[in-house]
PDBQT receptor file of N, H, CA, C and O in Angstrom, charges set to zero:
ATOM      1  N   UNK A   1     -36.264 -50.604  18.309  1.00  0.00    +0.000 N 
ATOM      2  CA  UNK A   1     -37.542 -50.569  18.980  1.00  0.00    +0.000 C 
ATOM      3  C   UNK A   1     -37.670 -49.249  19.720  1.00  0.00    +0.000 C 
ATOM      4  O   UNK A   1     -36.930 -48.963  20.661  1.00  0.00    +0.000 OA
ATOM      5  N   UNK A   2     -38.438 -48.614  19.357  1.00  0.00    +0.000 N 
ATOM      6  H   UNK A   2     -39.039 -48.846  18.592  1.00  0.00    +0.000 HD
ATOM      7  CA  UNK A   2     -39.505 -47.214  20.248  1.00  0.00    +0.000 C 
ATOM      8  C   UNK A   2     -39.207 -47.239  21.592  1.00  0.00    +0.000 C 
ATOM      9  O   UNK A   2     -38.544 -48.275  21.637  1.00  0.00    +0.000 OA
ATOM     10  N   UNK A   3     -39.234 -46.874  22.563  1.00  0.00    +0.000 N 
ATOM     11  H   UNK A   3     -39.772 -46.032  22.526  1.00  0.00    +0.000 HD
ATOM     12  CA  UNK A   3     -39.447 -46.881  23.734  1.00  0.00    +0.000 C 
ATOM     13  C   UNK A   3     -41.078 -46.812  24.001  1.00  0.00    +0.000 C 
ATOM     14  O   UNK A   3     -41.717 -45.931  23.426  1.00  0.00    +0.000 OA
ATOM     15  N   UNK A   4     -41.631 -47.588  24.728  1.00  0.00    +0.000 N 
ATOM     16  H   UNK A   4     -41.112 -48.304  25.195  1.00  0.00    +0.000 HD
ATOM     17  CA  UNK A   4     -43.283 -47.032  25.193  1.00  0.00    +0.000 C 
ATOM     18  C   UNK A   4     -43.833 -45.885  25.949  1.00  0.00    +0.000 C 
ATOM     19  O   UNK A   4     -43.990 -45.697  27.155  1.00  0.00    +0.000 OA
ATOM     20  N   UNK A   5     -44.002 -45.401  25.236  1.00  0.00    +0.000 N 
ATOM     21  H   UNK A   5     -43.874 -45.554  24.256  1.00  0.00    +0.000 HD
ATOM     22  CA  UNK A   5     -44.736 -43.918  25.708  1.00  0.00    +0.000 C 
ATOM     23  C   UNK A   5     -45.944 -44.306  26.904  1.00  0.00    +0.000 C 
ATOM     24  O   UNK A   5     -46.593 -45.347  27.005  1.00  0.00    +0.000 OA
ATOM     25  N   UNK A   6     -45.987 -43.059  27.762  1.00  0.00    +0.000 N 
ATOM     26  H   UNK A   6     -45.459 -42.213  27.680  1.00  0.00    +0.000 HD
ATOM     27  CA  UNK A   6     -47.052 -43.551  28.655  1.00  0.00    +0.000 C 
ATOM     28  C   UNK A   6     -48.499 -43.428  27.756  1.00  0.00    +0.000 C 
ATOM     29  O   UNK A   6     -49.462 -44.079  28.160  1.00  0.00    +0.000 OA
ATOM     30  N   UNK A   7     -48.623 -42.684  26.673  1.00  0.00    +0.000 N 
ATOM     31  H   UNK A   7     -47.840 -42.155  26.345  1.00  0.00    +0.000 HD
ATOM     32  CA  UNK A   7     -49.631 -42.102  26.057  1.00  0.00    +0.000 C 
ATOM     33  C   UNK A   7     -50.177 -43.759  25.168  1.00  0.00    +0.000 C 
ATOM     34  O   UNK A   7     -51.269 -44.103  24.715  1.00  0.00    +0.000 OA
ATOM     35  N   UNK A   8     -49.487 -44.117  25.197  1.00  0.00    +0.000 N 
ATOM     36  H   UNK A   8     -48.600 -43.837  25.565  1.00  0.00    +0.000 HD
ATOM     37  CA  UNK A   8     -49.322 -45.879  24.026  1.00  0.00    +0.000 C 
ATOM     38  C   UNK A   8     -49.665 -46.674  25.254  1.00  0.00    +0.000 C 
ATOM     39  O   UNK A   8     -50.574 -47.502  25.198  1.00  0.00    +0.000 OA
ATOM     40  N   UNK A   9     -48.866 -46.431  26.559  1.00  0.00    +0.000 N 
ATOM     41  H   UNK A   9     -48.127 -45.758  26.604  1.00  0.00    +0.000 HD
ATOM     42  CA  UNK A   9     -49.789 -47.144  27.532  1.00  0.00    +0.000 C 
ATOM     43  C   UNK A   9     -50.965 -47.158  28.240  1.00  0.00    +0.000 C 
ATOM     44  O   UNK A   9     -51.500 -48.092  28.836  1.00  0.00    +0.000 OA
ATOM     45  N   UNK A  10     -51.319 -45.966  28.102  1.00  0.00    +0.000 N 
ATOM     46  H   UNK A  10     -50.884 -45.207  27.618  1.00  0.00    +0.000 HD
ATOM     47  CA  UNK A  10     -52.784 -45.453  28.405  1.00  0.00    +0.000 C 
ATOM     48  C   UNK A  10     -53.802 -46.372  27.499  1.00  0.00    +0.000 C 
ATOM     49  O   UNK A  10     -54.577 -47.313  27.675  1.00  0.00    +0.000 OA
ATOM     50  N   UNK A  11     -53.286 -45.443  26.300  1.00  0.00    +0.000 N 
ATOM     51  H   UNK A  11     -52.657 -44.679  26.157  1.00  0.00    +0.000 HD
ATOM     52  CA  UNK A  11     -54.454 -45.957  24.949  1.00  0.00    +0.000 C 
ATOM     53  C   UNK A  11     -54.658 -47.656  25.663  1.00  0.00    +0.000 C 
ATOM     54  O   UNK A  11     -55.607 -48.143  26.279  1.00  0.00    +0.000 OA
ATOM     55  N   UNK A  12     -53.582 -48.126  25.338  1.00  0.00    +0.000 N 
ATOM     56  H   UNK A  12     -52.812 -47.730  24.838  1.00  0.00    +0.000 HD
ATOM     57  CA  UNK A  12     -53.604 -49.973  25.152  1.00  0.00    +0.000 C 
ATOM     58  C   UNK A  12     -54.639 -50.322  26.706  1.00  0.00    +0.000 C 
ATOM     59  O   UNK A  12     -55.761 -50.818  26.603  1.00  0.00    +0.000 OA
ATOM     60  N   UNK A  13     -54.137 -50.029  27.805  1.00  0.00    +0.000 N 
ATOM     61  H   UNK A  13     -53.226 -49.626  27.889  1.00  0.00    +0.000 HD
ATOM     62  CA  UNK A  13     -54.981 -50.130  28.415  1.00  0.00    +0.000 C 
ATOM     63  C   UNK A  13     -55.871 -49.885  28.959  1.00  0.00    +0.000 C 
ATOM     64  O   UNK A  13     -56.265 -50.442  29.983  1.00  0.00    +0.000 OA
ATOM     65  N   UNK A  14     -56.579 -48.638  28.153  1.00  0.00    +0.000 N 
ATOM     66  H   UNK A  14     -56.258 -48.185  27.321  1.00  0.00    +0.000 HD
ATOM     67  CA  UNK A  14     -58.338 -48.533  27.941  1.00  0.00    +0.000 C 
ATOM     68  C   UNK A  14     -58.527 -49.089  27.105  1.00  0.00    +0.000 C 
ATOM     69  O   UNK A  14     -59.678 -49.355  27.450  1.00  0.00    +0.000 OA
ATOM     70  N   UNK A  15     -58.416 -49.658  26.039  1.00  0.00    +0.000 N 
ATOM     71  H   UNK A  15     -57.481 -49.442  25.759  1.00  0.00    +0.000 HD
ATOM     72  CA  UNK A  15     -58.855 -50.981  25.273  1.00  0.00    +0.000 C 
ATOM     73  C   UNK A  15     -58.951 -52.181  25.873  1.00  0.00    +0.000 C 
ATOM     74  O   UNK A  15     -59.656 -53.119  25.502  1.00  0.00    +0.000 OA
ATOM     75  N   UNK A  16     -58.043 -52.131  27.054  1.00  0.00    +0.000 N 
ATOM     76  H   UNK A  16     -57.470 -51.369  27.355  1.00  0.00    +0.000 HD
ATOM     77  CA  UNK A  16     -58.528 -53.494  28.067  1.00  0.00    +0.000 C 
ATOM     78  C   UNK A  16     -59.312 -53.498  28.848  1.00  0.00    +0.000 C 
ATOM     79  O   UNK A  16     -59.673 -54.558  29.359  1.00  0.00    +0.000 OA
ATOM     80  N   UNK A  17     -59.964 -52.015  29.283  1.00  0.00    +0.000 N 
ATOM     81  H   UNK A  17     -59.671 -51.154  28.868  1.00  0.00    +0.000 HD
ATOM     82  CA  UNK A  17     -60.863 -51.777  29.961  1.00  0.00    +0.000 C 
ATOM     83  C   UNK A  17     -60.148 -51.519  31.447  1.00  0.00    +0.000 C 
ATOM     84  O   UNK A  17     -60.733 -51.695  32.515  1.00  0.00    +0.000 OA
ATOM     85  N   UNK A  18     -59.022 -51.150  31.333  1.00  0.00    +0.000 N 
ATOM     86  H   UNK A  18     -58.546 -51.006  30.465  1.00  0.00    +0.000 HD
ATOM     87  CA  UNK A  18     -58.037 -50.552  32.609  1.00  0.00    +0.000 C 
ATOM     88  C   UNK A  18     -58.620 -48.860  32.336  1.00  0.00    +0.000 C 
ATOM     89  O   UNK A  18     -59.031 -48.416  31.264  1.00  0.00    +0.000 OA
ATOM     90  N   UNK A  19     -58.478 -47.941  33.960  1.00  0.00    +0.000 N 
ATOM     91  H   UNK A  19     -58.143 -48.301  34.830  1.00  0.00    +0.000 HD
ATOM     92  CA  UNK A  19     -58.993 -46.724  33.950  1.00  0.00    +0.000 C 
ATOM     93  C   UNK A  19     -57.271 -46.394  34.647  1.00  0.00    +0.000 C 
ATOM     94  O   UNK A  19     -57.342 -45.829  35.738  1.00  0.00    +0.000 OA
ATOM     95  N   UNK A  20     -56.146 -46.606  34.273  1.00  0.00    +0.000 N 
ATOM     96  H   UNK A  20     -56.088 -47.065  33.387  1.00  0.00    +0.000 HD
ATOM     97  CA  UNK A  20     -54.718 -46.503  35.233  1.00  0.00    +0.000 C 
ATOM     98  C   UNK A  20     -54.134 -44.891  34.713  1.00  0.00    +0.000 C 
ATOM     99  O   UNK A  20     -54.148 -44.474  33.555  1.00  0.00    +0.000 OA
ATOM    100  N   UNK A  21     -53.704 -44.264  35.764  1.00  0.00    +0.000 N 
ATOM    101  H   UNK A  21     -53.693 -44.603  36.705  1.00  0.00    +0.000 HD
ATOM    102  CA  UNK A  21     -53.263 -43.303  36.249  1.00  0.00    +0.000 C 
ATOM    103  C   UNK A  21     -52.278 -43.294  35.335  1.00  0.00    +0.000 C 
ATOM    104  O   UNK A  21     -52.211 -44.374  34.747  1.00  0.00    +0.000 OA
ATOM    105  N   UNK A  22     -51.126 -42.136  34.823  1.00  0.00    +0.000 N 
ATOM    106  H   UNK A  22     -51.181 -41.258  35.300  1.00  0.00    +0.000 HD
ATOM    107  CA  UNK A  22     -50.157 -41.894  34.283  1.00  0.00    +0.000 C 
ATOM    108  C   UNK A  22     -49.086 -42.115  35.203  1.00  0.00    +0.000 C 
ATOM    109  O   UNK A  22     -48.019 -42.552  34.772  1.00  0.00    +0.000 OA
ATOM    110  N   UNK A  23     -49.279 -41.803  36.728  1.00  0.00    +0.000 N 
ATOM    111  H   UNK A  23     -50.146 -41.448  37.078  1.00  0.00    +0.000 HD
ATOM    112  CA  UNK A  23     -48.553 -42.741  37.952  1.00  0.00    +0.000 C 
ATOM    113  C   UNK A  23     -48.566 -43.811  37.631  1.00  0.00    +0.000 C 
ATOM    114  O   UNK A  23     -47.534 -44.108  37.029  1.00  0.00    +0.000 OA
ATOM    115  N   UNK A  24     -49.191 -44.523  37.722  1.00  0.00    +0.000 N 
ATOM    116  H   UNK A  24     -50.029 -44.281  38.211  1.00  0.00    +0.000 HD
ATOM    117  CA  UNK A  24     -49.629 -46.086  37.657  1.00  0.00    +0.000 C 
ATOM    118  C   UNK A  24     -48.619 -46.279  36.455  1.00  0.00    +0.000 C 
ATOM    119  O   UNK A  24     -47.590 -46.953  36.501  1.00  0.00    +0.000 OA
ATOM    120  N   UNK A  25     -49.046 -45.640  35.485  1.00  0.00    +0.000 N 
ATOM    121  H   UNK A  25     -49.882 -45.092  35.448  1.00  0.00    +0.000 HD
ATOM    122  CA  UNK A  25     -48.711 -46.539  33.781  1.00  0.00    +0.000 C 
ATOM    123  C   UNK A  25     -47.153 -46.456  33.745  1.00  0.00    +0.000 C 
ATOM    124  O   UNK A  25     -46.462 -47.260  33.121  1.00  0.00    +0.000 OA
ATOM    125  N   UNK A  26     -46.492 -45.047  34.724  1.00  0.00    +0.000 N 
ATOM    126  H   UNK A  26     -47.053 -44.394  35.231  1.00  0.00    +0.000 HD
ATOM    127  CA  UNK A  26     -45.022 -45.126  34.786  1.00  0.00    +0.000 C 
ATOM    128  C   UNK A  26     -44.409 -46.206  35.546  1.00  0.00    +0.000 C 
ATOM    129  O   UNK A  26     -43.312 -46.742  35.390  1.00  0.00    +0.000 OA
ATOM    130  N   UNK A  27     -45.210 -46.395  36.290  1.00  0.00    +0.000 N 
ATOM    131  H   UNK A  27     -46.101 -45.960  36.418  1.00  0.00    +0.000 HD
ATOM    132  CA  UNK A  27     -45.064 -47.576  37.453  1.00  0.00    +0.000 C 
ATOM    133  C   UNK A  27     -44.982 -49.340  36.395  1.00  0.00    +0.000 C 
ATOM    134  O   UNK A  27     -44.296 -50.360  36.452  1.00  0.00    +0.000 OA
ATOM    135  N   UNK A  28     -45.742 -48.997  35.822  1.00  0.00    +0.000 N 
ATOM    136  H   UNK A  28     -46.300 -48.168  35.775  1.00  0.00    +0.000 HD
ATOM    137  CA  UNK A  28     -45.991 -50.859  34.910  1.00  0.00    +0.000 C 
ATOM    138  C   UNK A  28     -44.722 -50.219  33.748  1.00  0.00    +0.000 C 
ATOM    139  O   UNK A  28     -44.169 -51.159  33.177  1.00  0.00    +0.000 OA
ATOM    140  N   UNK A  29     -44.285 -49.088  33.394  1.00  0.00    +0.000 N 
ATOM    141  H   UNK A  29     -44.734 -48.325  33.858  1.00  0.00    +0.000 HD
ATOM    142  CA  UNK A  29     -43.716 -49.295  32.119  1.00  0.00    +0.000 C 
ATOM    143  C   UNK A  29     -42.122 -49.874  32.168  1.00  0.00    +0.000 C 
ATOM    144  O   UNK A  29     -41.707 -50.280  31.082  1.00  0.00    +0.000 OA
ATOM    145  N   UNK A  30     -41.408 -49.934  33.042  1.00  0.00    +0.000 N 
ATOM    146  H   UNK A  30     -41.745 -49.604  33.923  1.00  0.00    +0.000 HD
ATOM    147  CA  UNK A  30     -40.086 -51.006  32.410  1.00  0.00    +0.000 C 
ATOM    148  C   UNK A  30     -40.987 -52.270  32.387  1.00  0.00    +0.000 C 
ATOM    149  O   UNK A  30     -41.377 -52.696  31.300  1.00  0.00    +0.000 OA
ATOM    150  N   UNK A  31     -41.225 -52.695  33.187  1.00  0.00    +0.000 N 
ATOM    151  H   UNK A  31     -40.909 -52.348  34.071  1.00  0.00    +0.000 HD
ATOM    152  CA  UNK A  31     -42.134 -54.170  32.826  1.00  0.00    +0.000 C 
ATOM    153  C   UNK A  31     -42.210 -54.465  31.330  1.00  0.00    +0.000 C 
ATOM    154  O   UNK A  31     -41.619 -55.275  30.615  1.00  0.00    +0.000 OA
ATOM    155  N   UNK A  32     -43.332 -53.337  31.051  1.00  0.00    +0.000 N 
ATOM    156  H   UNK A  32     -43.811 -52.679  31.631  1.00  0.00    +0.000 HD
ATOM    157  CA  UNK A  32     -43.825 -53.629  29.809  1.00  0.00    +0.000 C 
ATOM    158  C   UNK A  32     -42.645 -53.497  28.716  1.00  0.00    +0.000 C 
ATOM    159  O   UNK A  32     -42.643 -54.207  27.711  1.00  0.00    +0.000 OA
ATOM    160  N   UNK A  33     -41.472 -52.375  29.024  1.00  0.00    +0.000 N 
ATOM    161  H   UNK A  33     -41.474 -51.798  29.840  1.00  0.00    +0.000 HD
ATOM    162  CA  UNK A  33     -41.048 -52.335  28.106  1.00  0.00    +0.000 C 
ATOM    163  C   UNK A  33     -39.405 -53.545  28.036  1.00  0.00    +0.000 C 
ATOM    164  O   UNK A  33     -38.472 -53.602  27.236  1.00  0.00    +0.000 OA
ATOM    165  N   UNK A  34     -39.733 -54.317  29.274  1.00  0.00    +0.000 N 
ATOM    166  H   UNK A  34     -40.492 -54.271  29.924  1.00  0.00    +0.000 HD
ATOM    167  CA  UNK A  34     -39.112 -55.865  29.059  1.00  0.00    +0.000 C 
ATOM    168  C   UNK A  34     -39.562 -56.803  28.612  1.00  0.00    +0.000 C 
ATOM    169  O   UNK A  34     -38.814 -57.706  28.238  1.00  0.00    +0.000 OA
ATOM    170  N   UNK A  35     -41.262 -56.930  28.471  1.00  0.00    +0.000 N 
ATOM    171  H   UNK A  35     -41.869 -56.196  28.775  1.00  0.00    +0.000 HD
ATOM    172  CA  UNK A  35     -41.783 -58.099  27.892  1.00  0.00    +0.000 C 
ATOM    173  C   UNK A  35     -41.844 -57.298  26.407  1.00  0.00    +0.000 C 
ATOM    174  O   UNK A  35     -41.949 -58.251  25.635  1.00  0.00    +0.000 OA
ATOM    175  N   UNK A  36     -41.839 -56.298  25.727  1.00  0.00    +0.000 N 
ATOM    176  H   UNK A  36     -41.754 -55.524  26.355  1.00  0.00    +0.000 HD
ATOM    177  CA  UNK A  36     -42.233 -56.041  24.557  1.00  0.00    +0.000 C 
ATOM    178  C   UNK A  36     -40.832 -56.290  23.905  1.00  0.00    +0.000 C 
ATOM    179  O   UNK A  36     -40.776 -56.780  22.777  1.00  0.00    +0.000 OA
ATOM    180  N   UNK A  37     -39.585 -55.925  24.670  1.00  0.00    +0.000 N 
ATOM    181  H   UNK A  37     -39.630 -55.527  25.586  1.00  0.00    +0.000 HD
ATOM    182  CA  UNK A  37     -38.630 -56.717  23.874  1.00  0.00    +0.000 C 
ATOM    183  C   UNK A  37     -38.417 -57.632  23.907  1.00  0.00    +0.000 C 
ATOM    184  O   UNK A  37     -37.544 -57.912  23.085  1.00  0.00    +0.000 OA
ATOM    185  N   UNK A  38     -38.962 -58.947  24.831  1.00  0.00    +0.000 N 
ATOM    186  H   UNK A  38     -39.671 -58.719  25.498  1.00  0.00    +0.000 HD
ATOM    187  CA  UNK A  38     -38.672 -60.040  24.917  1.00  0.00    +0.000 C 
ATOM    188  C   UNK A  38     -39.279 -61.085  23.327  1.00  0.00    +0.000 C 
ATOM    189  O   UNK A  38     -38.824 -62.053  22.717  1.00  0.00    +0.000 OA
ATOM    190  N   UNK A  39     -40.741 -60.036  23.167  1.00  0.00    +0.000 N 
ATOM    191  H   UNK A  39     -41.110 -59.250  23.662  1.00  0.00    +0.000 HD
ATOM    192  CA  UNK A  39     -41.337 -60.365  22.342  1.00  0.00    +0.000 C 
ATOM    193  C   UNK A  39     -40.675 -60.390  21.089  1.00  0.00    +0.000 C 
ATOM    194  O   UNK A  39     -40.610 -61.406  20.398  1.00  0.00    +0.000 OA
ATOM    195  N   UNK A  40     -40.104 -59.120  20.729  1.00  0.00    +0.000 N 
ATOM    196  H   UNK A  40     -40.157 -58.295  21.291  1.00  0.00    +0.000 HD
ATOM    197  CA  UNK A  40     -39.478 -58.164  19.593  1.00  0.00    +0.000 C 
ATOM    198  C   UNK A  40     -38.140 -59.561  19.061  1.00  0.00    +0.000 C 
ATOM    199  O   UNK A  40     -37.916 -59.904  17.900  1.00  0.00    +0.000 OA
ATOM    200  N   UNK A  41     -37.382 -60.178  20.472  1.00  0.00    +0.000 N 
ATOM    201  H   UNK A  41     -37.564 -59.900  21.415  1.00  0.00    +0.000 HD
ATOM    202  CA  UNK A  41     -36.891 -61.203  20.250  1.00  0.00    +0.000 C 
ATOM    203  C   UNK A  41     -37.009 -62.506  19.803  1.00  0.00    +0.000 C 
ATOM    204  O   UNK A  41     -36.130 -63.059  19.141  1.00  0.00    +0.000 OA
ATOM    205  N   UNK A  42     -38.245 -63.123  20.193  1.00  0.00    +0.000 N 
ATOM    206  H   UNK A  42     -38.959 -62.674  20.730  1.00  0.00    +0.000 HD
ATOM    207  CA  UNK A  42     -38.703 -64.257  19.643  1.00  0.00    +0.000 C 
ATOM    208  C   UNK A  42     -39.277 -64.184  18.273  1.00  0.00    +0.000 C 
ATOM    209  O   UNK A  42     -39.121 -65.087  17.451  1.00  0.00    +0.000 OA
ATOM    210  N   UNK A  43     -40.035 -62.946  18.013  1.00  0.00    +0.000 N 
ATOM    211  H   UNK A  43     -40.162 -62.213  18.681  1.00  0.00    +0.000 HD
ATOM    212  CA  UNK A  43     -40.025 -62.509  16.516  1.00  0.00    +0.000 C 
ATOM    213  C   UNK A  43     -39.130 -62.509  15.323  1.00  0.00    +0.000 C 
ATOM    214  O   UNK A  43     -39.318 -62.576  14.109  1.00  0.00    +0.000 OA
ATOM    215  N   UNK A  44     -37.869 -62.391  16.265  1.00  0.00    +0.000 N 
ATOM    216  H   UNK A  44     -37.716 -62.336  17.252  1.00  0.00    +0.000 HD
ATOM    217  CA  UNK A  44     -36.516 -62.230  15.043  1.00  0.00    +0.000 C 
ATOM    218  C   UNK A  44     -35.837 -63.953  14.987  1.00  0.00    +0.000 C 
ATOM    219  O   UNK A  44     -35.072 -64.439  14.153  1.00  0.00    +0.000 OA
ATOM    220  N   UNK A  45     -36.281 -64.402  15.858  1.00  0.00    +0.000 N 
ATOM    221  H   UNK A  45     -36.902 -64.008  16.535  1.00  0.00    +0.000 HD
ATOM    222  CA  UNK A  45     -35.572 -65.516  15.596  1.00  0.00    +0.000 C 
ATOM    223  C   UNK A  45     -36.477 -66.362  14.197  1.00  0.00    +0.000 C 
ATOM    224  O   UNK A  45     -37.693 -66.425  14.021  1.00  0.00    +0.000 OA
ATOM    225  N   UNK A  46     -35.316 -66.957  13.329  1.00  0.00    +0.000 N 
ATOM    226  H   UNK A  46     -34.327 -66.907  13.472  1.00  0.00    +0.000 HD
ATOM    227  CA  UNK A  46     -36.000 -68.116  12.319  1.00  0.00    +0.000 C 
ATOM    228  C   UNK A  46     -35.954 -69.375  11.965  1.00  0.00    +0.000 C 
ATOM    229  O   UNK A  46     -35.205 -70.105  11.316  1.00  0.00    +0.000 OA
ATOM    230  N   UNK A  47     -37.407 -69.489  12.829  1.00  0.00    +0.000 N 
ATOM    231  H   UNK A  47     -38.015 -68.895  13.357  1.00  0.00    +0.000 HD
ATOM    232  CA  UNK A  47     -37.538 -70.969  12.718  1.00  0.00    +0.000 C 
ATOM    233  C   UNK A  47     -37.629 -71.762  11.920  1.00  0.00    +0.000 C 
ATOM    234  O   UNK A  47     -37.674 -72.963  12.184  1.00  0.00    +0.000 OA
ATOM    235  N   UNK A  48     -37.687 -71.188  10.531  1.00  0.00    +0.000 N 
ATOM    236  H   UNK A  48     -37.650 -70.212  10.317  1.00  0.00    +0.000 HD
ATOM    237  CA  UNK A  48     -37.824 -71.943   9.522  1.00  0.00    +0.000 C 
ATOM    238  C   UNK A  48     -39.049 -72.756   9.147  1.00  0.00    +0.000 C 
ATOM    239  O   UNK A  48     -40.168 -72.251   9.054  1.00  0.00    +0.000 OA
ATOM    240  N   UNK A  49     -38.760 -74.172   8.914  1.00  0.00    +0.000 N 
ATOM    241  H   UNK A  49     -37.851 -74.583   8.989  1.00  0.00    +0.000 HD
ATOM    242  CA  UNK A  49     -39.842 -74.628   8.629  1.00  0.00    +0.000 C 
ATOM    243  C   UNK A  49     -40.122 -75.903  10.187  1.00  0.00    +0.000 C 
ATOM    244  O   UNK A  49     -40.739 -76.931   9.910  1.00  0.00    +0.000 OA
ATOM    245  N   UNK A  50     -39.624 -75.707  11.728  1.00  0.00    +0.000 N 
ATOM    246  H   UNK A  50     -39.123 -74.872  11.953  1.00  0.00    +0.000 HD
ATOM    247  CA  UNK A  50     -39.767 -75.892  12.752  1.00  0.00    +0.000 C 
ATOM    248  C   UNK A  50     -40.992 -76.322  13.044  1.00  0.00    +0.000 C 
ATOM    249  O   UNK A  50     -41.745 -75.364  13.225  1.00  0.00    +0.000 OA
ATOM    250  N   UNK A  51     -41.713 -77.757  13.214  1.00  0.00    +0.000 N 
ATOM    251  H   UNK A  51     -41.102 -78.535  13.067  1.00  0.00    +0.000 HD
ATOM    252  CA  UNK A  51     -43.279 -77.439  14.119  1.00  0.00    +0.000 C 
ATOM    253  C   UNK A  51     -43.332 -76.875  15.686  1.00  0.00    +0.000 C 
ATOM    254  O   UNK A  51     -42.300 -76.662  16.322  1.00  0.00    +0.000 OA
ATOM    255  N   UNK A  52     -44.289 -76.720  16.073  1.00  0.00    +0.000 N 
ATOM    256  H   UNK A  52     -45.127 -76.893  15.556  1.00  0.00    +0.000 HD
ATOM    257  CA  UNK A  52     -44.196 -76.027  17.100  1.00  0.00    +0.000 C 
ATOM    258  C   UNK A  52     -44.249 -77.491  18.292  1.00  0.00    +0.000 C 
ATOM    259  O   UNK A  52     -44.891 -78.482  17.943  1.00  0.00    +0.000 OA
ATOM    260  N   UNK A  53     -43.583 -77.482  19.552  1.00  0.00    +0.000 N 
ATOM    261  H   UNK A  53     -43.061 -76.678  19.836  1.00  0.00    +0.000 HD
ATOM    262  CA  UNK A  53     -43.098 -78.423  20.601  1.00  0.00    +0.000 C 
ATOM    263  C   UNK A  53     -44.249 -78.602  21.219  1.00  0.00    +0.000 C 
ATOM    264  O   UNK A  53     -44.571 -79.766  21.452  1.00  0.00    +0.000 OA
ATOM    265  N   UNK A  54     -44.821 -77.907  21.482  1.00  0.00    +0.000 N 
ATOM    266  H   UNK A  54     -44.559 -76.961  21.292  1.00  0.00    +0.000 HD
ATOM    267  CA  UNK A  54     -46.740 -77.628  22.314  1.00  0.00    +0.000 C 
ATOM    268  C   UNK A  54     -47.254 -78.533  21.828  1.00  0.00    +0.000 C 
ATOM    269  O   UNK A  54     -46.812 -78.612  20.682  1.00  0.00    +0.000 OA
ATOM    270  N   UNK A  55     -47.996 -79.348  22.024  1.00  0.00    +0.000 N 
ATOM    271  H   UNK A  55     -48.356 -79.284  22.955  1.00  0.00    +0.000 HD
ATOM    272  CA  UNK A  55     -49.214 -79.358  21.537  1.00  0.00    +0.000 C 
ATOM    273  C   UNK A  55     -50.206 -79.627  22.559  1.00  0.00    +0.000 C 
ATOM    274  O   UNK A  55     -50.157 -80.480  23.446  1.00  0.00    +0.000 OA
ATOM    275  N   UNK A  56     -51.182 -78.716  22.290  1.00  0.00    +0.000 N 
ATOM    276  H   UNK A  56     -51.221 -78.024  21.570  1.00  0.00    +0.000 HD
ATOM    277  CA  UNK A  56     -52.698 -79.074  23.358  1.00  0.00    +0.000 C 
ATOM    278  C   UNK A  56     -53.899 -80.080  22.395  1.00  0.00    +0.000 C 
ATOM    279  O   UNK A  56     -54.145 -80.262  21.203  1.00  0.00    +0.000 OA
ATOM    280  N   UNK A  57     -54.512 -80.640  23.933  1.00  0.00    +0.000 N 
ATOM    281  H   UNK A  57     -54.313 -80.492  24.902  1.00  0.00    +0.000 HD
ATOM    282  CA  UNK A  57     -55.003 -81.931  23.445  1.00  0.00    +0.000 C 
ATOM    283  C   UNK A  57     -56.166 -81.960  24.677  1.00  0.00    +0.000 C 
ATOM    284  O   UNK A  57     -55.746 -82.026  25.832  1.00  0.00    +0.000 OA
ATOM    285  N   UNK A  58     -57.738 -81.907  24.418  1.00  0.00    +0.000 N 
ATOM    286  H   UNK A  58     -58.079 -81.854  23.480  1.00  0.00    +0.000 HD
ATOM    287  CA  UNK A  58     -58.539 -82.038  25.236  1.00  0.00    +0.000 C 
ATOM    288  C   UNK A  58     -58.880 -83.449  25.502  1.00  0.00    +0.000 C 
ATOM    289  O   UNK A  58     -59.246 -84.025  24.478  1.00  0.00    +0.000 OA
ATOM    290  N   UNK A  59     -58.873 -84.058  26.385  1.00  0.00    +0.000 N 
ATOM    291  H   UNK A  59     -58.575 -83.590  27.217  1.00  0.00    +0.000 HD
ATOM    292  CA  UNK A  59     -59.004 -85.218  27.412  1.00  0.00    +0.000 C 
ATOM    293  C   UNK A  59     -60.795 -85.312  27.377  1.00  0.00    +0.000 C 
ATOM    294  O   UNK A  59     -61.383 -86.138  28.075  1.00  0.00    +0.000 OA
TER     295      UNK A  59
């Protein structure tokens, strides 16, 4: 996995409609770059043919 560039964090969050500083974006980036491997992890795992444990249900 890449490391996140502040330039990848910029972009992503002016697509969210964030206006954040290159201060700022150094400031959020281990964060981000702990949830993006956290992600990178649950991706690799295989669940096979597993249903999912959730289920939502409107009342």
């Amino acid at each position: 996995m890449a490391p996140l560039t502040i330039d990848t964090l910029g972009t992503l969050a002016r697509l969210h409609g964030f206006d954040w500083t290159d201060t700022e974006l150094e400031a959020l980036r281990p964060g981000a770059e702990v949830a993006h491997a956290a992600l990178e992890t649950l991706r690799a795992l295989d669940l096979g043919s597993a249903d999912p444990t959730t289920q939502y249900r409107m009342f």
